[in-house]
Every structure is written in structure tokens, then in C-alpha cells.
N, CA, C and O atoms as a GROMACS GRO file, in nm:
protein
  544
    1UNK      N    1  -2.330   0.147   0.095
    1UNK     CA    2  -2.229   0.044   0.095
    1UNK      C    3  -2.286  -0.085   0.039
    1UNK      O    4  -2.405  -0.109   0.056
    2UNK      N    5  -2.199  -0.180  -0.036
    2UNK     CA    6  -2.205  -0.272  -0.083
    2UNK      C    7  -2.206  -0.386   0.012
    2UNK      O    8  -2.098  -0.392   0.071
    3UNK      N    9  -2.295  -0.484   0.050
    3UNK     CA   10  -2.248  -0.598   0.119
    3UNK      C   11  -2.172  -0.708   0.032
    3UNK      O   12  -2.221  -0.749  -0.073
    4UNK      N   13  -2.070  -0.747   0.072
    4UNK     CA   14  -1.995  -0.843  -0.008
    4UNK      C   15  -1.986  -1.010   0.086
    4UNK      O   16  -2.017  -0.992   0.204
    5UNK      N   17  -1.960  -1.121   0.062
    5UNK     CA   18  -1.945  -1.241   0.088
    5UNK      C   19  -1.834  -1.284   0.128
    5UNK      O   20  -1.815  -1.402   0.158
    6UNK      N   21  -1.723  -1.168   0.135
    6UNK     CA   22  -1.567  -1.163   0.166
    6UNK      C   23  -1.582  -1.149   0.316
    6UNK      O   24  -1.684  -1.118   0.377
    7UNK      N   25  -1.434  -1.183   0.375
    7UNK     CA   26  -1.371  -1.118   0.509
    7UNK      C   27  -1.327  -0.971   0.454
    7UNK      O   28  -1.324  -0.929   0.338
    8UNK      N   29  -1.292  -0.903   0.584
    8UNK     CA   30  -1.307  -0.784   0.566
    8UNK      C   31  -1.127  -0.741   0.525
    8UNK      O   32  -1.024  -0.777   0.583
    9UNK      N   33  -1.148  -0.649   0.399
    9UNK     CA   34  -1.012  -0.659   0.404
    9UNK      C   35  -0.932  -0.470   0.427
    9UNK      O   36  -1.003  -0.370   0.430
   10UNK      N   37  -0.790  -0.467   0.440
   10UNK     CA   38  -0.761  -0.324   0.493
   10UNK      C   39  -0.824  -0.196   0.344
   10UNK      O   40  -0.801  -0.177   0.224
   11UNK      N   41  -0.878  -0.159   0.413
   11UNK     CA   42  -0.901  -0.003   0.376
   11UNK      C   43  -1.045  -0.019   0.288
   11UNK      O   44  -1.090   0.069   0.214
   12UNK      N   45  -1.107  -0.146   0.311
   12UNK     CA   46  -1.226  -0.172   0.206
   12UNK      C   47  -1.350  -0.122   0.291
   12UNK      O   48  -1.461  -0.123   0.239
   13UNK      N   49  -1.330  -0.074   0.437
   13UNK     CA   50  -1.514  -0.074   0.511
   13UNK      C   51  -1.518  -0.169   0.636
   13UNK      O   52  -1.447  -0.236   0.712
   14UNK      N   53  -1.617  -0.138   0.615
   14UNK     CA   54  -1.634  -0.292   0.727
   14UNK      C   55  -1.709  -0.393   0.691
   14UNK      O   56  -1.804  -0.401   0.614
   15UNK      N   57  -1.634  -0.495   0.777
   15UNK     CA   58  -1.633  -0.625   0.763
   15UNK      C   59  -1.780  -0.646   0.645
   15UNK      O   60  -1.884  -0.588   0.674
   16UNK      N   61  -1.774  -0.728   0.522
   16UNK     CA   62  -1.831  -0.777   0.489
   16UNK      C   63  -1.895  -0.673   0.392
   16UNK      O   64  -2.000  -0.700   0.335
   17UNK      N   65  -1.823  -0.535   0.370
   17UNK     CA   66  -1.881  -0.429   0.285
   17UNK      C   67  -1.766  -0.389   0.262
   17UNK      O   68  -1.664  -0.400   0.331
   18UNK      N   69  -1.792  -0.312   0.101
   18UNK     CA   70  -1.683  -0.268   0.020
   18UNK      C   71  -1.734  -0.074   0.066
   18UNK      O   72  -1.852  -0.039   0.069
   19UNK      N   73  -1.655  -0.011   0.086
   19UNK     CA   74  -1.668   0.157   0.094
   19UNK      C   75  -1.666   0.215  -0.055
   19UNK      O   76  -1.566   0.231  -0.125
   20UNK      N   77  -1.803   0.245  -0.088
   20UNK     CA   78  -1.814   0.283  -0.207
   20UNK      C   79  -1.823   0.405  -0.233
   20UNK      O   80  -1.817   0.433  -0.353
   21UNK      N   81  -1.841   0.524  -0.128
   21UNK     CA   82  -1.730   0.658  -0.184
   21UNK      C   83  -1.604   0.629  -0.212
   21UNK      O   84  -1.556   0.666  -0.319
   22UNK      N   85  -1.521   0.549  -0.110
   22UNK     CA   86  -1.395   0.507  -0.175
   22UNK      C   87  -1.364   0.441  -0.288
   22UNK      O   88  -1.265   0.480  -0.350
   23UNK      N   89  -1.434   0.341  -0.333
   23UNK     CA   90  -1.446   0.314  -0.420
   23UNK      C   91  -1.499   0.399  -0.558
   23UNK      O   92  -1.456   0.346  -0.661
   24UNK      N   93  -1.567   0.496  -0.578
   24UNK     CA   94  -1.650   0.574  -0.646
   24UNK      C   95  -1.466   0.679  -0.668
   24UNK      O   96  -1.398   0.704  -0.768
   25UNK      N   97  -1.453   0.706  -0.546
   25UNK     CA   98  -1.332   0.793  -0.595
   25UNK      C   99  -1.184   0.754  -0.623
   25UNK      O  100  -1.091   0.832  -0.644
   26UNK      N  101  -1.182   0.571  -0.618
   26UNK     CA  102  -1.048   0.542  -0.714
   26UNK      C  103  -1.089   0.572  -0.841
   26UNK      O  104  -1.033   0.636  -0.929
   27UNK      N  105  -1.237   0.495  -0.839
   27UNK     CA  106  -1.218   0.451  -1.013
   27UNK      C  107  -1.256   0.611  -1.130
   27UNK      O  108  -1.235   0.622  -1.251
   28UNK      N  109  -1.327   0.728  -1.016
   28UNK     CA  110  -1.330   0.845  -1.093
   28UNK      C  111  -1.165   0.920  -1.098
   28UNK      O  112  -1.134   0.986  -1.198
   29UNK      N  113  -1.115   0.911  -1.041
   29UNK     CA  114  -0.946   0.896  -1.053
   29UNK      C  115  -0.848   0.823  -1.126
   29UNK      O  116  -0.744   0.869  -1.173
   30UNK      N  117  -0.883   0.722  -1.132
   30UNK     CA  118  -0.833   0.690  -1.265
   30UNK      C  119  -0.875   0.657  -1.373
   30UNK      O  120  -0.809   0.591  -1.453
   31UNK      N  121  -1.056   0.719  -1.405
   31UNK     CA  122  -1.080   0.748  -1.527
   31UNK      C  123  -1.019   0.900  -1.567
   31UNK      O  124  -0.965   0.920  -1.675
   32UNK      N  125  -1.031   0.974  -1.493
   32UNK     CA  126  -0.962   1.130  -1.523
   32UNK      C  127  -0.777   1.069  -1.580
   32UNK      O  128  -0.732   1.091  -1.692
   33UNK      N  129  -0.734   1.026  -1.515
   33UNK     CA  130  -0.616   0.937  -1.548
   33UNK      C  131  -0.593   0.905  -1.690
   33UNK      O  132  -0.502   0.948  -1.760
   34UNK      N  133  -0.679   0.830  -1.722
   34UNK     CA  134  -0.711   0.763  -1.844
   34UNK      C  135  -0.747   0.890  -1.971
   34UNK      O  136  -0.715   0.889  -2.090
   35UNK      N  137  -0.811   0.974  -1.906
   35UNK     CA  138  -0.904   1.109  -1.982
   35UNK      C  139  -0.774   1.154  -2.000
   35UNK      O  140  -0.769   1.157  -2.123
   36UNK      N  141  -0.621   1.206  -1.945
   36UNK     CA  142  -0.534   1.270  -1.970
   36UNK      C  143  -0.440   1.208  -2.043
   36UNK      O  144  -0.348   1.272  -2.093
   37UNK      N  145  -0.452   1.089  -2.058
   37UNK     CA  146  -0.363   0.983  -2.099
   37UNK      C  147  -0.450   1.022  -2.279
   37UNK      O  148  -0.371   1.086  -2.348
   38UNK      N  149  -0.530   1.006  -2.323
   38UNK     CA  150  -0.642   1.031  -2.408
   38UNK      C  151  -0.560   1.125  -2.452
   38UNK      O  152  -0.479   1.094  -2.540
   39UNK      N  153  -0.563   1.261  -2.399
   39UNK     CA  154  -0.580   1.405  -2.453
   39UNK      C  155  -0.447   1.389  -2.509
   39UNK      O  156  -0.456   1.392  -2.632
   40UNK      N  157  -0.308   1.372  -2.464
   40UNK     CA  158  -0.202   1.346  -2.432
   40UNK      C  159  -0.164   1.265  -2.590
   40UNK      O  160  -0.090   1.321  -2.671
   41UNK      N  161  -0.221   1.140  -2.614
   41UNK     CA  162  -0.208   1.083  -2.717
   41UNK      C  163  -0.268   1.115  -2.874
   41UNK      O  164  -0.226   1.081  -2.984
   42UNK      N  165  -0.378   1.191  -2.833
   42UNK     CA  166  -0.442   1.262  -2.919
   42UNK      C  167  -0.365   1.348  -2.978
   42UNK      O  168  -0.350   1.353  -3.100
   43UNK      N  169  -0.301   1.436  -2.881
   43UNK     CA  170  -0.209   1.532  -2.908
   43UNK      C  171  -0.087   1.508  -3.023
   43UNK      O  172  -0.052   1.567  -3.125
   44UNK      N  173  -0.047   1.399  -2.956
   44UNK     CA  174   0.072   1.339  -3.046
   44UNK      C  175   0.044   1.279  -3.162
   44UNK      O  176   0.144   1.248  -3.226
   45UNK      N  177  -0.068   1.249  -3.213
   45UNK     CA  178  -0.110   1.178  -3.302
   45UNK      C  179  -0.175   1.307  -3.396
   45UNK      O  180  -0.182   1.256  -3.508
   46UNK      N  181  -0.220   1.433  -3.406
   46UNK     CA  182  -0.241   1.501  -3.458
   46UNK      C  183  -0.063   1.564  -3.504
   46UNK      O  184  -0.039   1.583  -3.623
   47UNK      N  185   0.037   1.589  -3.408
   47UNK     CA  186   0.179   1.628  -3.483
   47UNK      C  187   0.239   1.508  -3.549
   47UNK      O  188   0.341   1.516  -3.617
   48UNK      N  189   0.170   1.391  -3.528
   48UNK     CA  190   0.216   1.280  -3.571
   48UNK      C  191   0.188   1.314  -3.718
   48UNK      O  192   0.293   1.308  -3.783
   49UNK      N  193   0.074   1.350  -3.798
   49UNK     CA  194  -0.008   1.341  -3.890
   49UNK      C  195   0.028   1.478  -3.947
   49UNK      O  196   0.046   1.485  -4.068
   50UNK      N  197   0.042   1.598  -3.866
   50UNK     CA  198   0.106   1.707  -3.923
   50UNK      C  199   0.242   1.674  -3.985
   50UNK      O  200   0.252   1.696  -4.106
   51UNK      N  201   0.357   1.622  -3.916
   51UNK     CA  202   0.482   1.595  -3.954
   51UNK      C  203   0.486   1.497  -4.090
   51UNK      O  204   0.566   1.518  -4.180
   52UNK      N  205   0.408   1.410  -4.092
   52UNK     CA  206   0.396   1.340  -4.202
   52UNK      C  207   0.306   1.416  -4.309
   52UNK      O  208   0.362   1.414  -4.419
   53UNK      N  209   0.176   1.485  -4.312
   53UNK     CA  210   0.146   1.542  -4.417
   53UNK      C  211   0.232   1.629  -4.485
   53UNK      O  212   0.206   1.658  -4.602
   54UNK      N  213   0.390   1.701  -4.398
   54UNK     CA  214   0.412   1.818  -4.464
   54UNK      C  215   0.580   1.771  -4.492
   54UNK      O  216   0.662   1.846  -4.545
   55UNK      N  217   0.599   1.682  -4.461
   55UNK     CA  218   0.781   1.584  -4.518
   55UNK      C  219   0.740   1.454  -4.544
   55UNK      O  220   0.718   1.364  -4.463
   56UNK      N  221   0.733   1.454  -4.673
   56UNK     CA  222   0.730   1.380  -4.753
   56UNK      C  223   0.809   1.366  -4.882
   56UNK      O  224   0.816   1.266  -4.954
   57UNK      N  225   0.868   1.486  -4.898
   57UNK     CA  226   0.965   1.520  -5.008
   57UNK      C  227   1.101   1.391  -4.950
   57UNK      O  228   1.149   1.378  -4.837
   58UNK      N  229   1.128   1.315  -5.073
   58UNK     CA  230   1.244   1.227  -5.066
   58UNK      C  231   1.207   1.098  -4.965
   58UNK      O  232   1.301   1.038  -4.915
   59UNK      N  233   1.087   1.062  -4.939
   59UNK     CA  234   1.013   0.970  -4.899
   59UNK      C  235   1.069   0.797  -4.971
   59UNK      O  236   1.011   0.772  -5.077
   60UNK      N  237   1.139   0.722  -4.938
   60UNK     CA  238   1.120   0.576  -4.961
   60UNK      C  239   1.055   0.511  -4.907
   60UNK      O  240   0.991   0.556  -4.812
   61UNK      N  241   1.043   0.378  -4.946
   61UNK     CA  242   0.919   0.266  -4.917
   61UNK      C  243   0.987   0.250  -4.748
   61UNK      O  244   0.904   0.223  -4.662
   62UNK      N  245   1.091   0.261  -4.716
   62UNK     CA  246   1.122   0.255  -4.574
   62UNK      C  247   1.055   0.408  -4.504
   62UNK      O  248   0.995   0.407  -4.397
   63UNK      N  249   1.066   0.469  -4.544
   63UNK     CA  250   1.011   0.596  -4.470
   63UNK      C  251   0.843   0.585  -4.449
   63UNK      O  252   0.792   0.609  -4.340
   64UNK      N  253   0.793   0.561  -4.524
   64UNK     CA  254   0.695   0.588  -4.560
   64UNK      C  255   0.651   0.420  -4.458
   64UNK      O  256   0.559   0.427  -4.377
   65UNK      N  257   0.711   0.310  -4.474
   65UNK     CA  258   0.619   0.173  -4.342
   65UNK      C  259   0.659   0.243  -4.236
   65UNK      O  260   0.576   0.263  -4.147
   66UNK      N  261   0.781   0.291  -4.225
   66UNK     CA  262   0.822   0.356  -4.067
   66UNK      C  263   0.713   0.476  -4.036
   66UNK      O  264   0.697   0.491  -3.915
   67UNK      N  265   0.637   0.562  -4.115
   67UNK     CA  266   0.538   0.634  -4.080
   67UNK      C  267   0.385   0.547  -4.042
   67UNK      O  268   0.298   0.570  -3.958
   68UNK      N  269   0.401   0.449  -4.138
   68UNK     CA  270   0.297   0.402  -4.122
   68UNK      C  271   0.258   0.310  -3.984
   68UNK      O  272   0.162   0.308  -3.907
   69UNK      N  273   0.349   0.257  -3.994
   69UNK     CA  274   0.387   0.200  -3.849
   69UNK      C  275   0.326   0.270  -3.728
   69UNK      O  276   0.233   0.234  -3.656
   70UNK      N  277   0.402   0.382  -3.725
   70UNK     CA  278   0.433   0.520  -3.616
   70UNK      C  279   0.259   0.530  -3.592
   70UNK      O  280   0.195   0.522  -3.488
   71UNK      N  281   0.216   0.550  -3.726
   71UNK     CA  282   0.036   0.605  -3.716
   71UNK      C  283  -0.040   0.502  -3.614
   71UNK      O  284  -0.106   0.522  -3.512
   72UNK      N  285   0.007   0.350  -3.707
   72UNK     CA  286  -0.113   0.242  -3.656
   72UNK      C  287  -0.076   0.246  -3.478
   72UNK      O  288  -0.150   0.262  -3.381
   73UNK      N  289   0.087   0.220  -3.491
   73UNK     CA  290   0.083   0.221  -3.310
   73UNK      C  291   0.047   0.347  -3.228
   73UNK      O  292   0.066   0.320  -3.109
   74UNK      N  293   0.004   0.471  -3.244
   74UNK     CA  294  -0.063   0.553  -3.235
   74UNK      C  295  -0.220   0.510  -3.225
   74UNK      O  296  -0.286   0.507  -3.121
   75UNK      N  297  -0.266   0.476  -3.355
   75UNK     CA  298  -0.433   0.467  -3.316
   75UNK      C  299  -0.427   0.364  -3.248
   75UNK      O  300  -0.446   0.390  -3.129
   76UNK      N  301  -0.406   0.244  -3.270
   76UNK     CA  302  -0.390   0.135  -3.114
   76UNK      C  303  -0.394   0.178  -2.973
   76UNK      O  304  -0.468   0.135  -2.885
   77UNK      N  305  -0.304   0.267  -2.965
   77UNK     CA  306  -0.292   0.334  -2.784
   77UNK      C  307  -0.402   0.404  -2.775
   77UNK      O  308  -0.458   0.398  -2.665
   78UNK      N  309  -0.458   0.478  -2.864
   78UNK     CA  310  -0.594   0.569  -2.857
   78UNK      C  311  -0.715   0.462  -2.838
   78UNK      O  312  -0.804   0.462  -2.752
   79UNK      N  313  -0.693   0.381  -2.933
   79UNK     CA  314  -0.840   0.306  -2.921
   79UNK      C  315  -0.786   0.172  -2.775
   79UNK      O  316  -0.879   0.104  -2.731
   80UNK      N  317  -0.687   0.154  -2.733
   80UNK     CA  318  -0.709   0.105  -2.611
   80UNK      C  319  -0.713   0.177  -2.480
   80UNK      O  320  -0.736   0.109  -2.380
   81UNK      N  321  -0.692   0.318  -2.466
   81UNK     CA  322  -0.730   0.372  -2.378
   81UNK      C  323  -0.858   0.459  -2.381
   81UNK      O  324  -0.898   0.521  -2.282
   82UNK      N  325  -0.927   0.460  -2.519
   82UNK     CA  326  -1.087   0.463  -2.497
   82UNK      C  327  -1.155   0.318  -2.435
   82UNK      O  328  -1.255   0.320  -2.362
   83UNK      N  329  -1.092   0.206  -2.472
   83UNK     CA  330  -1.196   0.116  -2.438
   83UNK      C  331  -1.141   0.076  -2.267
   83UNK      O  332  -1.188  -0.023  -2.212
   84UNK      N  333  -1.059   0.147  -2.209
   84UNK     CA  334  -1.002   0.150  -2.069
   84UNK      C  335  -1.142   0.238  -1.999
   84UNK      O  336  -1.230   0.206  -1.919
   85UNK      N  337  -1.108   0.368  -2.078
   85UNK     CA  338  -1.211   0.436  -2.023
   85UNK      C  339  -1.379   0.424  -1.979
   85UNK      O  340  -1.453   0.465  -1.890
   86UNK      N  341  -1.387   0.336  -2.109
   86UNK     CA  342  -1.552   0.314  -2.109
   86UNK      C  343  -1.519   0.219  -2.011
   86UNK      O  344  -1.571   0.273  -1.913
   87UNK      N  345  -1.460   0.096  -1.963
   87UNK     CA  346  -1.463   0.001  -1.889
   87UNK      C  347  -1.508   0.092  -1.740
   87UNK      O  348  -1.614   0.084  -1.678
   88UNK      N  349  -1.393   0.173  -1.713
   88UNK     CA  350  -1.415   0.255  -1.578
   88UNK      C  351  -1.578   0.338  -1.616
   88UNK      O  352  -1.662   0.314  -1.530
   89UNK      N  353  -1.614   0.405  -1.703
   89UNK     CA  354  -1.732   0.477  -1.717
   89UNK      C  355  -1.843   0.328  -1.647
   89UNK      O  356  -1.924   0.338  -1.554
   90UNK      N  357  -1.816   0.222  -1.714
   90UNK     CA  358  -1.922   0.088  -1.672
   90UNK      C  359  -1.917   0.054  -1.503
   90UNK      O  360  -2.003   0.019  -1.422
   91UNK      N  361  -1.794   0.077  -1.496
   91UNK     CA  362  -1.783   0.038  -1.343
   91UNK      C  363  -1.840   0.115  -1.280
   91UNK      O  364  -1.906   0.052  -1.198
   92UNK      N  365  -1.866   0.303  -1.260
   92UNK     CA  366  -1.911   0.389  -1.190
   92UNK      C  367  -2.046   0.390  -1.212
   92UNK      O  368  -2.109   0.459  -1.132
   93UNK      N  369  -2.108   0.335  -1.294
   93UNK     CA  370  -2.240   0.366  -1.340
   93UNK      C  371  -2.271   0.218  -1.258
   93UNK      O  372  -2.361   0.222  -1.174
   94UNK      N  373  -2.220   0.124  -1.274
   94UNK     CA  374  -2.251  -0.002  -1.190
   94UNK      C  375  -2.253  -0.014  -1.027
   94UNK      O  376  -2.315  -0.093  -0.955
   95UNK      N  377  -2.141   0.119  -0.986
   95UNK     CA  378  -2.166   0.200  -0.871
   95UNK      C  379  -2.263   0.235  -0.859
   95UNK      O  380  -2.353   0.186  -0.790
   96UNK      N  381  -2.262   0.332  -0.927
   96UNK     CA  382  -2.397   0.396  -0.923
   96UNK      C  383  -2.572   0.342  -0.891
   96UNK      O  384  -2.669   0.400  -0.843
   97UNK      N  385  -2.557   0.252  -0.927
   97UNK     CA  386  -2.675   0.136  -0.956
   97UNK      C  387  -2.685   0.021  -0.886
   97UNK      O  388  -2.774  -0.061  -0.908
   98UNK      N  389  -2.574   0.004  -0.779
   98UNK     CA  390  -2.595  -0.073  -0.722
   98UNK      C  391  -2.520  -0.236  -0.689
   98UNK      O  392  -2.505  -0.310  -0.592
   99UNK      N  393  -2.482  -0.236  -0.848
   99UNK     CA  394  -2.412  -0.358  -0.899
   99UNK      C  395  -2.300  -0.381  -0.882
   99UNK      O  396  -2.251  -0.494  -0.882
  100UNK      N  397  -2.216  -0.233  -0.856
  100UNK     CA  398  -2.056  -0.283  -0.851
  100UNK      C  399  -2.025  -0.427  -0.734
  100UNK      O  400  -2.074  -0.447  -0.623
  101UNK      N  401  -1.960  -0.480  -0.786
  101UNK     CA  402  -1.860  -0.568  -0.723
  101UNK      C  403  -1.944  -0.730  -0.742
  101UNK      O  404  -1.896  -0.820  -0.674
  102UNK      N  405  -2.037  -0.758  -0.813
  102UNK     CA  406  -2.156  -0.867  -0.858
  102UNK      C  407  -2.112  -0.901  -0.992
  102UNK      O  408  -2.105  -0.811  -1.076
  103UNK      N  409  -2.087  -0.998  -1.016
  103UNK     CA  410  -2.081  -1.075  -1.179
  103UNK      C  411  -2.141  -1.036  -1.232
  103UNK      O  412  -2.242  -1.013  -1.166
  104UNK      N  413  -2.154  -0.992  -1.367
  104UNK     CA  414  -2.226  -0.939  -1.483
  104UNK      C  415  -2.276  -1.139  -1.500
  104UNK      O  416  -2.394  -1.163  -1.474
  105UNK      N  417  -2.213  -1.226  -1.528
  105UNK     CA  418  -2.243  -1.353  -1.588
  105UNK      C  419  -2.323  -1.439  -1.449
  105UNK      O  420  -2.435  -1.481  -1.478
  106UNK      N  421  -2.295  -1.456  -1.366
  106UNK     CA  422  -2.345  -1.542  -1.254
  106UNK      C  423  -2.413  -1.482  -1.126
  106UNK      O  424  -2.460  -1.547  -1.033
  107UNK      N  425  -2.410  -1.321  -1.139
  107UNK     CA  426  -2.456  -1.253  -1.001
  107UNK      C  427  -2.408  -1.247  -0.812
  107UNK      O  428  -2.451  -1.185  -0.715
  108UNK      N  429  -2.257  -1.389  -0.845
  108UNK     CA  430  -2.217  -1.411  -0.780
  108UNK      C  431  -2.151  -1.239  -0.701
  108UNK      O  432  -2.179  -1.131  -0.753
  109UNK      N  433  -2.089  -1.248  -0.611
  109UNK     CA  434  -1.972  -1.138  -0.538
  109UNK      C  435  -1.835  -1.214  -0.625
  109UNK      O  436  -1.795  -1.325  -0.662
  110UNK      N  437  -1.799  -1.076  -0.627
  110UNK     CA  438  -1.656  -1.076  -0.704
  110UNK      C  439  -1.554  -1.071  -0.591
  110UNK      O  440  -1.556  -0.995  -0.494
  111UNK      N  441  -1.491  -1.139  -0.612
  111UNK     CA  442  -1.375  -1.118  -0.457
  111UNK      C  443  -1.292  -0.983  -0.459
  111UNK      O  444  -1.235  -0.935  -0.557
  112UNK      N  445  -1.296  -0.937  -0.345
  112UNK     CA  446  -1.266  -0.830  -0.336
  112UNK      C  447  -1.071  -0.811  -0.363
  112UNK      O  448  -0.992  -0.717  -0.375
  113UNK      N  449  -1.065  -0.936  -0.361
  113UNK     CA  450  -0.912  -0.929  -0.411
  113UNK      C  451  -0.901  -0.920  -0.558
  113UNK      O  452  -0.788  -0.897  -0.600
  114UNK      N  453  -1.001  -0.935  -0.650
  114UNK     CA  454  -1.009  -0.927  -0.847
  114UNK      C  455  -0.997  -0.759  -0.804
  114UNK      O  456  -0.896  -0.691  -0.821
  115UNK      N  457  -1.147  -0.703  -0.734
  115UNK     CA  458  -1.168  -0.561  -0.738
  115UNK      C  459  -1.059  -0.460  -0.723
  115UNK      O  460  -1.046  -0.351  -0.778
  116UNK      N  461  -0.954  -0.547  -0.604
  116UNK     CA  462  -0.849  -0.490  -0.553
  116UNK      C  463  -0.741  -0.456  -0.653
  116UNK      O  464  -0.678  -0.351  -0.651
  117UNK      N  465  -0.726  -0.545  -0.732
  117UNK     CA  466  -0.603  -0.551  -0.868
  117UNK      C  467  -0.714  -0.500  -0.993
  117UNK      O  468  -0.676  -0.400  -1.053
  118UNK      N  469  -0.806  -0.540  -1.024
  118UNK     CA  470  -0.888  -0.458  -1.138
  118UNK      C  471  -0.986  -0.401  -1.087
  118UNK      O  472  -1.080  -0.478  -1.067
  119UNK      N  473  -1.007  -0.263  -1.048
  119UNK     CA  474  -1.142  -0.236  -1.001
  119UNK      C  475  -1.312  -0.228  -1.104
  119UNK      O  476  -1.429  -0.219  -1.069
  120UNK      N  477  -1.236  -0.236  -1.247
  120UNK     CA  478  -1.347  -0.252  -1.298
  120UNK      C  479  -1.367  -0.349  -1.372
  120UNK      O  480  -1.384  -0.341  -1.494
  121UNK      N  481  -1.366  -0.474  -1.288
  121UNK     CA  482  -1.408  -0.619  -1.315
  121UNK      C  483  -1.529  -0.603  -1.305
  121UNK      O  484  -1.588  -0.547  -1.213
  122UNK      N  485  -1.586  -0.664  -1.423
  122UNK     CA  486  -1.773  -0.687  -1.408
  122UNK      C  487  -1.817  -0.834  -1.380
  122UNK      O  488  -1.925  -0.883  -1.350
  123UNK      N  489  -1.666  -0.895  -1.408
  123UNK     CA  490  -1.677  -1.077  -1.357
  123UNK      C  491  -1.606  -1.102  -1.293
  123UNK      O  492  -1.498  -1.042  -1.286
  124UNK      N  493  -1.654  -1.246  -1.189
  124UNK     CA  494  -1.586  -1.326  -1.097
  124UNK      C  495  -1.490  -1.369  -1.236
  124UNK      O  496  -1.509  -1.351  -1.356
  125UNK      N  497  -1.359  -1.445  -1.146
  125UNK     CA  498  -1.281  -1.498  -1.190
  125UNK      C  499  -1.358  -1.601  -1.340
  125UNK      O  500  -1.343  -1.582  -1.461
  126UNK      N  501  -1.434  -1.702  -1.274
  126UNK     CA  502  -1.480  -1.855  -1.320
  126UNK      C  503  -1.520  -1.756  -1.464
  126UNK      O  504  -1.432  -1.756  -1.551
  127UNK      N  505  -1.641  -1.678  -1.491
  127UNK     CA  506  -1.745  -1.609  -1.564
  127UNK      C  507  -1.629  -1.551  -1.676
  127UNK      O  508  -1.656  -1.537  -1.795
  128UNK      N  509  -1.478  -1.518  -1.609
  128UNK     CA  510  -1.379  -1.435  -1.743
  128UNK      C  511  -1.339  -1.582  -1.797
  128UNK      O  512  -1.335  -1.608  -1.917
  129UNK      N  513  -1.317  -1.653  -1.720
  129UNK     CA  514  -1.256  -1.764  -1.775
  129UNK      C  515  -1.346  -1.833  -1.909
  129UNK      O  516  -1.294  -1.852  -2.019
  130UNK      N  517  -1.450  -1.858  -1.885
  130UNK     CA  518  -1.581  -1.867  -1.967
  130UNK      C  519  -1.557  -1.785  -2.114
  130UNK      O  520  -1.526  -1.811  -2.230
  131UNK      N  521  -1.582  -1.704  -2.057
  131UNK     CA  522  -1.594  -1.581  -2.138
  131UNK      C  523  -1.480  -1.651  -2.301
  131UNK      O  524  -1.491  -1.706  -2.411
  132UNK      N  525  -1.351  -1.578  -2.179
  132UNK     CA  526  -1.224  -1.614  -2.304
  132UNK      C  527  -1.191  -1.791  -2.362
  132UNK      O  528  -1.102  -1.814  -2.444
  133UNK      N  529  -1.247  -1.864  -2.324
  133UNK     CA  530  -1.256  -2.011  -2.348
  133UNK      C  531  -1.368  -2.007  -2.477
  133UNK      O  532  -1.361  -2.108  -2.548
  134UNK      N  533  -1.448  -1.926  -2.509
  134UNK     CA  534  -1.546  -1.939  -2.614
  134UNK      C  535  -1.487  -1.870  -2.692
  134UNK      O  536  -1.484  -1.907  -2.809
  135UNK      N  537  -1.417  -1.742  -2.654
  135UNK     CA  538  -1.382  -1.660  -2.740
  135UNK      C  539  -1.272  -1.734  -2.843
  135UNK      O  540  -1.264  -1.699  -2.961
  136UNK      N  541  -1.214  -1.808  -2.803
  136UNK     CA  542  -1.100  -1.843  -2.831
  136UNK      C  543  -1.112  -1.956  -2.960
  136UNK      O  544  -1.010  -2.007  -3.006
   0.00000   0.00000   0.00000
């Protein structure tokens, strides 16, 4: 178990610790989640690519952005639910190691209410804020 800097909240452990089998088995749950969501889109994006390699006969410049379209918002959903996935792969391995629920930027405790709504936050609130203020 994790000691955290929080009050104790329902279904997290006790007081002042996060339950990290429980924890270990949301976030491997909804990486499998994510893994089917993957396969799922993959799927559609290969008949996506079949249907368009093989009707193309009588094709206009409207047919042809409306395919194109169809593709890009396709690889978009693929490449944001790989980078969903790796997020959860970071979080279990940060399980794993010790780190879950600690700022990647300040080492601070992450409130267990971020963990609660994102479980694979690697930053306190202040540290994302940071983050996207430079980015920007």
C-alpha cells in the first residue's frame, strides 16, 4: 500500500493509504478496455481501407475528401487510444515501482480526488498546470 497525505476516502484503504491491488485492478481493466477499443478500431479502419481501395470507379473530388476525411478521423481515434493506453501501461508500471499516486514534476502526493477522476495522473494538479502554460 501506498501512504498518501489525504483523509481517507470510500473504497480507497485505510486512512491515509490508497489500496493498490485495487488500484492495480481498475487501471489493468481499463487498459484491457482500451486494448478492445484498439482491436475494434483497427478493425474498422482496415474495411475502411478495403472499401475504398476497391470503389473508386465514378469517384469525385467530393467522394474522394469524404474518404479522406473518414481515414484521417479513423487514424486519430487509433493514435489517441494508443497514447490512452501507454498512459495506463505508465501508471501500472508506476504501481509497480512504487510511485503511483506521487508527481512525476514535484514528488508531491497527488490528491486522491485527481486519481479518483484520472487514475493515471502522473501530476498534481499545480505540475499539469505548468506543464500546459509552457506548452502553450
Amino acid at each position: 500500500m501506498l501512504t498518501h497525505d489525504v483523509n481517507r476516502r470510500p473504497g480507497l484503504g485505510v486512512p491515509g493509504t490508497i489500496d493498490s491491488d485495487r488500484i492495480r485492478t481498475a487501471l489493468t481493466s481499463r487498459y484491457q478496455e482500451l486494448t478492445a477499443e484498439y482491436e475494434q478500431a483497427m478493425t474498422q479502419s482496415q474495411v475502411l481501407r478495403l472499401v475504398e481501395g476497391g470503389d473508386t470507379a465514378g469517384d469525385d473530388q467530393a467522394d474522394s475528401g469524404t474518404k479522406t476525411a473518414e481515414r484521417d478521423a479513423a487514424q486519430s481515434l487509433i493514435r489517441t487510444i494508443l497514447e490512452r493506453r501507454t498512459q495506463f501501461e505508465h501508471a501500472l508500471a508506476r504501481l509497480a515501482a512504487g510511485d503511483y499516486g506521487r508527481c512525476e514534476g514535484c514528488a508531491a502526493a497527488i490528491p486522491v480526488e485527481r486519481l479518483e477522476i484520472y487514475p493515471s495522473a502522473t501530476t498534481c494538479v499545480t505540475c499539469k498546470q505548468s506543464r500546459e502554460r509552457r506548452a502553450a
